[in-house]
N, CA, C and O of each residue as an XYZ file, in Angstrom:
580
protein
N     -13.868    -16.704     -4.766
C     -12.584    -16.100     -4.458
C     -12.423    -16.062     -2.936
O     -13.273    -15.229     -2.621
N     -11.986    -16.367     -2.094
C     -11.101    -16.479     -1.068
C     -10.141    -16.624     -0.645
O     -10.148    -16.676      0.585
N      -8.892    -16.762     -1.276
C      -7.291    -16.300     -0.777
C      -7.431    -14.865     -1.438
O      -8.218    -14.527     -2.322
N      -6.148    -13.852     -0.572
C      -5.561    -12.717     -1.020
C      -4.902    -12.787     -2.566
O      -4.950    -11.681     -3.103
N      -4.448    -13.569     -3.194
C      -3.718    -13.785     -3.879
C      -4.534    -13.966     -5.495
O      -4.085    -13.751     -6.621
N      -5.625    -14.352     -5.139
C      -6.889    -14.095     -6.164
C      -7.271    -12.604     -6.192
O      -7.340    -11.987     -7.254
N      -7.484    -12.119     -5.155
C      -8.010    -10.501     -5.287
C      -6.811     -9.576     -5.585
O      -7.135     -8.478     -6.039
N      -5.330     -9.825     -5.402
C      -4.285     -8.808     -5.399
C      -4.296     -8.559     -6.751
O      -4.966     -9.260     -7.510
N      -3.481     -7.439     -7.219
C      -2.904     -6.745     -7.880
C      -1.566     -7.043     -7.974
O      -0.692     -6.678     -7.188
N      -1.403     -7.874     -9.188
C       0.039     -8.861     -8.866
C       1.395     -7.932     -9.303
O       1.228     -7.209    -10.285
N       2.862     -7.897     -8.576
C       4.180     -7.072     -9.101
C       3.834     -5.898     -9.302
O       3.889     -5.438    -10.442
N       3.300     -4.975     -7.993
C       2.926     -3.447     -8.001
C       4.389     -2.901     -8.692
O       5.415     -3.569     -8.563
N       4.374     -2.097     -9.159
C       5.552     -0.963     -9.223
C       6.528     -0.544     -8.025
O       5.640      0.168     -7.555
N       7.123     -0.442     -7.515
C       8.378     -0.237     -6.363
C       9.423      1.139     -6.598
O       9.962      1.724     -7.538
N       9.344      1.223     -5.341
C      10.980      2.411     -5.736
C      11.443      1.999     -4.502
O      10.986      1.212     -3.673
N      12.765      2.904     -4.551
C      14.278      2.045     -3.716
C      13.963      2.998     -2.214
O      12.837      3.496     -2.210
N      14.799      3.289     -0.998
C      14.346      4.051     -0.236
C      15.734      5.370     -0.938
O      15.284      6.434     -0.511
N      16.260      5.508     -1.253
C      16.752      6.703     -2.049
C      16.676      6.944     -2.962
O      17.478      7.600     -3.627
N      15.504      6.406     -3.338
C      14.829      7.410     -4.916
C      14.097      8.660     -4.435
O      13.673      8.641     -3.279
N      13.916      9.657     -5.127
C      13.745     11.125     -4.691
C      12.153     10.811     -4.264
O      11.341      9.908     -4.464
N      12.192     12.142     -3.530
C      10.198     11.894     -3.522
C       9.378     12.315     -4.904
O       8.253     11.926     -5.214
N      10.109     13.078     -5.539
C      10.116     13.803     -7.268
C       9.677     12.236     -7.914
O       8.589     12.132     -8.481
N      10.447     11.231     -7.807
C      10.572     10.080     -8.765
C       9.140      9.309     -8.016
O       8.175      9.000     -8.716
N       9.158      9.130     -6.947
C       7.780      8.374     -6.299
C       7.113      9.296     -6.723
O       7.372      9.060     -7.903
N       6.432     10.202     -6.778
C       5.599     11.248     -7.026
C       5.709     10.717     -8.543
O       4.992      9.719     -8.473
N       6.024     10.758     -9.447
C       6.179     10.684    -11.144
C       5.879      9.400    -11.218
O       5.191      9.313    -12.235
N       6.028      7.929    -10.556
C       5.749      7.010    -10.157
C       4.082      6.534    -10.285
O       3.302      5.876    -10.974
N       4.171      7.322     -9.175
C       2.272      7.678     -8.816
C       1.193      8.291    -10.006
O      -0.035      8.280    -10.098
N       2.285      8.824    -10.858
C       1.234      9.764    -11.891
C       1.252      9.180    -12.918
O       0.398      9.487    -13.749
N       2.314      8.036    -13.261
C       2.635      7.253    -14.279
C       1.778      6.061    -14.566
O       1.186      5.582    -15.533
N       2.007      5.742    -13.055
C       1.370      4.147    -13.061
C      -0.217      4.253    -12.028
O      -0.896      3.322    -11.594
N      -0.484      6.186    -11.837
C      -2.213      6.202    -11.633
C      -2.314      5.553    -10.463
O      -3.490      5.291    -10.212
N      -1.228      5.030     -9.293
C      -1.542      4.612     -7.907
C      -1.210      5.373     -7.507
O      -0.437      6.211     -7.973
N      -2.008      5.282     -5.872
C      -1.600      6.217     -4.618
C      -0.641      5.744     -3.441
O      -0.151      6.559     -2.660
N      -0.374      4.208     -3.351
C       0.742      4.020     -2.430
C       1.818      3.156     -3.636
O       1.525      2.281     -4.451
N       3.151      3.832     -3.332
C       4.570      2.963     -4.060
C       4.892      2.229     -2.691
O       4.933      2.825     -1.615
N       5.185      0.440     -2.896
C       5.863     -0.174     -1.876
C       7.361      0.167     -2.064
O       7.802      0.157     -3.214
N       8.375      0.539     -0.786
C       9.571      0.806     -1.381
C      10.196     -0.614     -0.667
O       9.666     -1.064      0.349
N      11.112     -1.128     -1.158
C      12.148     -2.385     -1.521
C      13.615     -2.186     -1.066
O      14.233     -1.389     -1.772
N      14.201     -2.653     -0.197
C      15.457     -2.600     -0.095
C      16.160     -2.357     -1.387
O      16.732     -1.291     -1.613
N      16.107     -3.603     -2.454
C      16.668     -3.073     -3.556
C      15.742     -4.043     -4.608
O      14.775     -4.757     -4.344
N      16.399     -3.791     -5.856
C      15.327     -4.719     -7.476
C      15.735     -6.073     -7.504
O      15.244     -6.839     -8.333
N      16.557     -6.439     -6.706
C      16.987     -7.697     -6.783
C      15.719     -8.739     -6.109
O      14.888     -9.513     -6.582
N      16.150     -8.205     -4.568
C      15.316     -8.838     -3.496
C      14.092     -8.693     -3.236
O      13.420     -9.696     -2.998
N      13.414     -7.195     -3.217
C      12.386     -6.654     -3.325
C      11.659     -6.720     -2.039
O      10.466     -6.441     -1.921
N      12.514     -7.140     -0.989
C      12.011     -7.162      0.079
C      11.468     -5.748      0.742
O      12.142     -4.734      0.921
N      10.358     -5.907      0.994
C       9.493     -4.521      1.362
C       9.966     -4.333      2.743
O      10.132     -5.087      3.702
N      10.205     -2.473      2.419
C      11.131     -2.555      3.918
C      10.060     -0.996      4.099
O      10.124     -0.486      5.218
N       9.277     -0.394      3.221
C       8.557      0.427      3.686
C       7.273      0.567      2.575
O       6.964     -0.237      1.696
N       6.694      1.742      2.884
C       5.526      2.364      1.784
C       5.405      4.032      1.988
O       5.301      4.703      3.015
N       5.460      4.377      0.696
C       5.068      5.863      0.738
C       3.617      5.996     -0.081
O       3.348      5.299     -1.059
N       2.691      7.046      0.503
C       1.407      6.820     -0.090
C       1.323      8.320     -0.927
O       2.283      9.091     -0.925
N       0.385      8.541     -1.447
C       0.218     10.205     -2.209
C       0.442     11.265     -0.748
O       1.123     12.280     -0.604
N      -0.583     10.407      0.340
C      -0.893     11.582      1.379
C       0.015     11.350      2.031
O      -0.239     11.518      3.224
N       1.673     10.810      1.696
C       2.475     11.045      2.487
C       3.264     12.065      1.904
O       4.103     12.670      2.573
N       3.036     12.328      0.572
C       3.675     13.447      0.186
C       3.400     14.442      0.298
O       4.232     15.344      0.400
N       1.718     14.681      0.325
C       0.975     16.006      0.844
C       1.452     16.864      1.809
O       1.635     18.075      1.938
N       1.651     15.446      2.705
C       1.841     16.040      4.361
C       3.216     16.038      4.583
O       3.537     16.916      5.383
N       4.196     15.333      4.142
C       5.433     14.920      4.974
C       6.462     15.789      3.863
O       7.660     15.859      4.136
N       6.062     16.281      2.913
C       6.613     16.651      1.689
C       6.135     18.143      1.674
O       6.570     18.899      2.543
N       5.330     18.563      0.801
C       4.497     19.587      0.773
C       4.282     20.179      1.623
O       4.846     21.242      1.883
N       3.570     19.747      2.162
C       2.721     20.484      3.542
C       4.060     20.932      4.736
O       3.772     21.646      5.696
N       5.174     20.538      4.578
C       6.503     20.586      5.511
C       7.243     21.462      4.531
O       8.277     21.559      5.191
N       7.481     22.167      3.450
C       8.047     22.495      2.897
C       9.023     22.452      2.103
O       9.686     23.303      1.510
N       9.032     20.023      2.245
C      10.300     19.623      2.022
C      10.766     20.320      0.283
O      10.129     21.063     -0.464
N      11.995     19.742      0.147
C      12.443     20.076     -1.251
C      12.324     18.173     -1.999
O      12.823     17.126     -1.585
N      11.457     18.463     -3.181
C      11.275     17.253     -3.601
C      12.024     16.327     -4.528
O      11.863     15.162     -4.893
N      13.102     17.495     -4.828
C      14.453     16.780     -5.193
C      15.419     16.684     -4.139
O      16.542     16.445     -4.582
N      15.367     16.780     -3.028
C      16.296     16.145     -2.082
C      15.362     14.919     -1.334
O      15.488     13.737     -1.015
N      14.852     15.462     -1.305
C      14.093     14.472     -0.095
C      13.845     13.126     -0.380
O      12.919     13.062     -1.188
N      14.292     11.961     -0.052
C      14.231     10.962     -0.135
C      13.366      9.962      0.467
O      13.021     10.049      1.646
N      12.890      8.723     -0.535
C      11.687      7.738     -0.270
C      11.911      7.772      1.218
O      10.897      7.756      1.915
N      12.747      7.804      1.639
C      12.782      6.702      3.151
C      12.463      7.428      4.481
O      11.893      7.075      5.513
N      13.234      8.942      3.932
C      12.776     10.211      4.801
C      11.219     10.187      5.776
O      10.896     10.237      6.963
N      10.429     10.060      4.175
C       9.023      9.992      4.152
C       8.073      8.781      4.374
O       6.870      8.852      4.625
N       8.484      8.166      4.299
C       8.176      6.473      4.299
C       7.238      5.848      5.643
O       7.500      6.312      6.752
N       6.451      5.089      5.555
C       5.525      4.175      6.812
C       6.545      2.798      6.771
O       6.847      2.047      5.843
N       6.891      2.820      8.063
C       7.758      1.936      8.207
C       7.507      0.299      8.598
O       7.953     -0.819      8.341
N       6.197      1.155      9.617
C       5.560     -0.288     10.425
C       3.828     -0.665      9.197
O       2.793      0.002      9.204
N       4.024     -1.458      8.641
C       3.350     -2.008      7.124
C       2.679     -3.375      7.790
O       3.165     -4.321      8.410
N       1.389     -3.045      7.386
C       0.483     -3.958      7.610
C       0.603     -5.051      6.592
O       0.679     -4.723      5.408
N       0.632     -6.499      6.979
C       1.150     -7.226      5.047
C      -0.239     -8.543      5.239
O      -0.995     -8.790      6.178
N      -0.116     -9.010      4.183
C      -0.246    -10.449      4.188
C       0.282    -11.085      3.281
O       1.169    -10.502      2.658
N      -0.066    -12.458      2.900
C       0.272    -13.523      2.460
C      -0.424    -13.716      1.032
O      -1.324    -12.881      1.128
N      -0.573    -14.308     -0.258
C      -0.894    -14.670     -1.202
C      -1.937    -15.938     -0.704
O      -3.022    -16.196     -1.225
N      -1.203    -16.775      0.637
C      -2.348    -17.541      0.735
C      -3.033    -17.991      1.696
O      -3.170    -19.119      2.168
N      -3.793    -16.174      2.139
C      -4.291    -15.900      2.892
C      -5.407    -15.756      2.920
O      -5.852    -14.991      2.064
N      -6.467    -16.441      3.950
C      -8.232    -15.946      3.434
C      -8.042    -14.644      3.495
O      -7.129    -14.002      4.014
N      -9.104    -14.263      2.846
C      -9.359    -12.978      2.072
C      -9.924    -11.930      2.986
O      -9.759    -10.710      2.954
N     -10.929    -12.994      4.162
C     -11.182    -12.415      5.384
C      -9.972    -11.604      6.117
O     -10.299    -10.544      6.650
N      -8.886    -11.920      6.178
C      -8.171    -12.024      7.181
C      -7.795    -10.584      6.362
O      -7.801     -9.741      7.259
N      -7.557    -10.084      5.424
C      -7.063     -8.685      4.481
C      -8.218     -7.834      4.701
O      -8.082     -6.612      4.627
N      -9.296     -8.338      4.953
C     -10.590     -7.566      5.256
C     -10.888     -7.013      6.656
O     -11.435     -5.922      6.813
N     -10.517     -7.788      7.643
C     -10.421     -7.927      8.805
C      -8.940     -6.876      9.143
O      -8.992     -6.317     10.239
N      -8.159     -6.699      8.619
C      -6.699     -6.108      8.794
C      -6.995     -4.092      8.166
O      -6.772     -2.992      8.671
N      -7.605     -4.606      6.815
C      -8.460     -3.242      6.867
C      -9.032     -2.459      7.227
O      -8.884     -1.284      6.888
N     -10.066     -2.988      8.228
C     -11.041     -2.837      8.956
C     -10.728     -1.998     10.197
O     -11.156     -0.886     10.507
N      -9.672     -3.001     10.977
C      -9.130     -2.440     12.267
C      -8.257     -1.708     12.179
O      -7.993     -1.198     13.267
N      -7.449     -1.280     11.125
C      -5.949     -0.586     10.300
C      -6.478      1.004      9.750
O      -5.826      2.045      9.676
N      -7.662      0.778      9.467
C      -8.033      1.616      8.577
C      -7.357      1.912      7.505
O      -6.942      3.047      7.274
N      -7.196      0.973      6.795
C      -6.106      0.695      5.768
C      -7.034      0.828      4.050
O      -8.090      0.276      3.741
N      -6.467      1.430      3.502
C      -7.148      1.259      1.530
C      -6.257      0.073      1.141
O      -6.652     -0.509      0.131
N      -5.449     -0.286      1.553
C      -4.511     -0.859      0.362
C      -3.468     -1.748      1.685
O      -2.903     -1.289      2.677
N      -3.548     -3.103      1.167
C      -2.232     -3.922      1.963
C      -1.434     -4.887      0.683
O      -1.755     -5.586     -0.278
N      -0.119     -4.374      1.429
C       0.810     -5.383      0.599
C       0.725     -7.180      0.624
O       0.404     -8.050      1.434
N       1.103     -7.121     -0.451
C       1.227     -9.068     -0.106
C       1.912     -9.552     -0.352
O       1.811    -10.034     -1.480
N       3.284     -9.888      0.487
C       4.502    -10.483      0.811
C       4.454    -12.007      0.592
O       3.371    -12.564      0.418
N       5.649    -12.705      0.598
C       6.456    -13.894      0.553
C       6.696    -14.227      1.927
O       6.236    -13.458      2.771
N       7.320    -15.210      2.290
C       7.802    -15.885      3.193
C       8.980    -15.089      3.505
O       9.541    -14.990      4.596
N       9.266    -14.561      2.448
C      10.967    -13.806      2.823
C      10.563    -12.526      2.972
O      11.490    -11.754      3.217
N       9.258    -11.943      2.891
C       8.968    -10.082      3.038
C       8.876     -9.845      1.943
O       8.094     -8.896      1.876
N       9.352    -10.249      0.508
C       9.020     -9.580     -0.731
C       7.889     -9.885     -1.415
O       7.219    -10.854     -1.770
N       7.936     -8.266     -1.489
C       6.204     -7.868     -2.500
C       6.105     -8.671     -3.488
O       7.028     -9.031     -4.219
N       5.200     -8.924     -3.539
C       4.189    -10.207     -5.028
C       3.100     -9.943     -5.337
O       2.520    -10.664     -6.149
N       2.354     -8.594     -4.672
C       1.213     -7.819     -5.130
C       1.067     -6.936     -3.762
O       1.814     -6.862     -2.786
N      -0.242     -6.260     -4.071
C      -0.689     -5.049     -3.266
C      -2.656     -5.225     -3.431
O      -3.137     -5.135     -4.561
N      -3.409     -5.420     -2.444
C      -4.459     -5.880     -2.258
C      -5.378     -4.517     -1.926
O      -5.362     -4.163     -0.748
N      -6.069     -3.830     -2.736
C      -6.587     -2.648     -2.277
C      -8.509     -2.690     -2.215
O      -9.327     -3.551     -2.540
N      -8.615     -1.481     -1.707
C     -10.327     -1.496     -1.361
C     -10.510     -1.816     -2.908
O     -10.964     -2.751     -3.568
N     -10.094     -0.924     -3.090
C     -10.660     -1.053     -4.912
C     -10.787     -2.706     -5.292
O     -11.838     -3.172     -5.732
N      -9.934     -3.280     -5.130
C      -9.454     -4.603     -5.621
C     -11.264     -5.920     -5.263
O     -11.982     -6.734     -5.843
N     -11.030     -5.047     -3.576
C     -12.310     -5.907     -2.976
C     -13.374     -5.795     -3.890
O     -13.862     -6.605     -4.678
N     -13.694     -4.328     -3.551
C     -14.705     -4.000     -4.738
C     -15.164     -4.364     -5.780
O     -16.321     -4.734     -5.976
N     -14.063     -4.272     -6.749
C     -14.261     -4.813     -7.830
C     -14.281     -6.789     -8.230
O     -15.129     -7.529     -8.728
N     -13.128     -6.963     -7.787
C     -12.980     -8.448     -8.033
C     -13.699     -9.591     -7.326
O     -13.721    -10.762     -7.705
N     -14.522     -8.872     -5.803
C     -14.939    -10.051     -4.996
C     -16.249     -9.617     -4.952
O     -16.545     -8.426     -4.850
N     -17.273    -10.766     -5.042
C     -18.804    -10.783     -5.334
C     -19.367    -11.245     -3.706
O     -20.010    -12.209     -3.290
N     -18.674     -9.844     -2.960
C     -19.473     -9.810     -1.379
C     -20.119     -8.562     -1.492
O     -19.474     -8.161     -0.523
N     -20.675     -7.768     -1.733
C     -21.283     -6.438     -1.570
C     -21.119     -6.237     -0.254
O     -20.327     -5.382      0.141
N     -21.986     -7.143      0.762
C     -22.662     -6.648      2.124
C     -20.509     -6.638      3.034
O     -20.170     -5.917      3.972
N     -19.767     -7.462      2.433
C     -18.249     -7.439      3.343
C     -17.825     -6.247      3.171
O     -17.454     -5.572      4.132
N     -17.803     -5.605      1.407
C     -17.175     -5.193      0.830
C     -17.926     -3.466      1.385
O     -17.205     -2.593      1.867
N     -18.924     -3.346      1.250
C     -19.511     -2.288      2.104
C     -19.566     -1.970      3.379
O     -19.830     -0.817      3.721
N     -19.342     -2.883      4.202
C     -18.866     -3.237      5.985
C     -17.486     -2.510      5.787
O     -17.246     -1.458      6.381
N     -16.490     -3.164      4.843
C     -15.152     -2.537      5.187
C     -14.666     -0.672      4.634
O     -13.904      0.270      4.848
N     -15.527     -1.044      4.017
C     -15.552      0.407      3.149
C     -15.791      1.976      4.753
O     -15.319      3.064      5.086
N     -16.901      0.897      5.206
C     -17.665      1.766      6.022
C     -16.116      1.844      7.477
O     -15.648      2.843      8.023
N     -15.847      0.785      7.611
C     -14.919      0.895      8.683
C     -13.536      1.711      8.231
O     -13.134      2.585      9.000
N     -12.877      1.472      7.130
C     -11.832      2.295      6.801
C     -12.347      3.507      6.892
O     -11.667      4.249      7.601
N     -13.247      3.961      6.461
C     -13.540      5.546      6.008
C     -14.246      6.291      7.322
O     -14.855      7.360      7.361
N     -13.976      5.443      8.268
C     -14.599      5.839     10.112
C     -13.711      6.979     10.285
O     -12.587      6.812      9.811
N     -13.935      8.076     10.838
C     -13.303      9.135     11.503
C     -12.266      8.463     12.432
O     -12.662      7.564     13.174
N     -11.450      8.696     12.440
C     -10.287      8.388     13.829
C     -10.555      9.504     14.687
O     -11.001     10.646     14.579
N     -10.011      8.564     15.794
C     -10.282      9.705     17.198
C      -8.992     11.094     17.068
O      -7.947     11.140     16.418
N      -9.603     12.039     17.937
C      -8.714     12.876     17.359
C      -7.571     13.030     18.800
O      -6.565     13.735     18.718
C-alpha cells in the first residue's frame, strides 16, 4: 500500500456550513466519527471546512454556545490540511507529523472530498508498525504552549 487512496476511508459523511452544530454533533454519534468535513453544498461537495468533536467541546460548549443556533461554519477549521487519492502515503504521514493532525481529508482536483485518511486508518490498513508508531508519537507531542 502506498498511495492515500488505498489507506482512505472512502465518501466520509458531510454536513453543509448551516447545518446546526446539534445536527454535526448527531452526525458524529451516528456515524461514531470525530471530524464531519463540511461542503459548500451535496451537489459539489467541495470541502470548504471541518468541524471536529473538540471543536464542539471548546467552540460550542465550553463558550456557552446554543447548539441549536449555532452553525457548522461559526465553528468550523477553515485552513484544512488535504491531499490527493494519488498521493504517496508518505506524504499524509509526513503532513501528520508536522500538522499534528489524526485525520486528513482527501480531495479531487476540484477540492471535493472522496475520503478522509485517519491515524486509525494508518494503523490499521498499512503493514509499517515502526512509520505508523513514529507518527503516532509525533501527533500526540505536546505543543508549545
Amino acid at each position: 500500500m502506498t498511495k492515500c487512496g488505498e489507506a482512505m476511508t472512502k465518501n466520509p459523511v458531510v454536513c453543509m456550513p448551516n447545518d446546526l452544530a446539534a445536527k454535526v454533533a448527531q452526525v458524529m454519534k451516528l456515524e461514531d466519527v470525530g471530524p464531519v468535513p463540511i461542503v459548500e453544498n451535496g451537489q459539489t461537495r467541495r470541502l470548504v471546512g471541518m468541524v471536529t468533536d473538540r471543536d464542539l467541546a471548546v467552540k460550542v460548549v465550553a463558550e456557552g454556545r446554543d447548539i441549536k443556533t449555532t452553525k457548522a461554519e461559526d465553528v468550523m477549521s477553515r485552513k484544512i490540511v488535504t491531499c490527493r487519492a494519488e498521493d504517496d502515503l508518505q506524504k499524509v504521514l509526513d503532513a501528520m507529523s508536522e500538522n499534528q493532525l489524526r485525520r486528513i481529508p482527501v480531495v479531487d482536483d476540484e477540492g471535493r472530498i472522496v475520503g478522509i485518511i485517519a491515524q486509525a486508518d494508518i494503523a490499521t490498513r498499512v503493514n509499517q508498525p515502526e512509520k505508523t508508531a513514529a507518527v503516532v508519537k509525533k501527533i500526540s507531542r505536546s505543543k508549545a504552549k
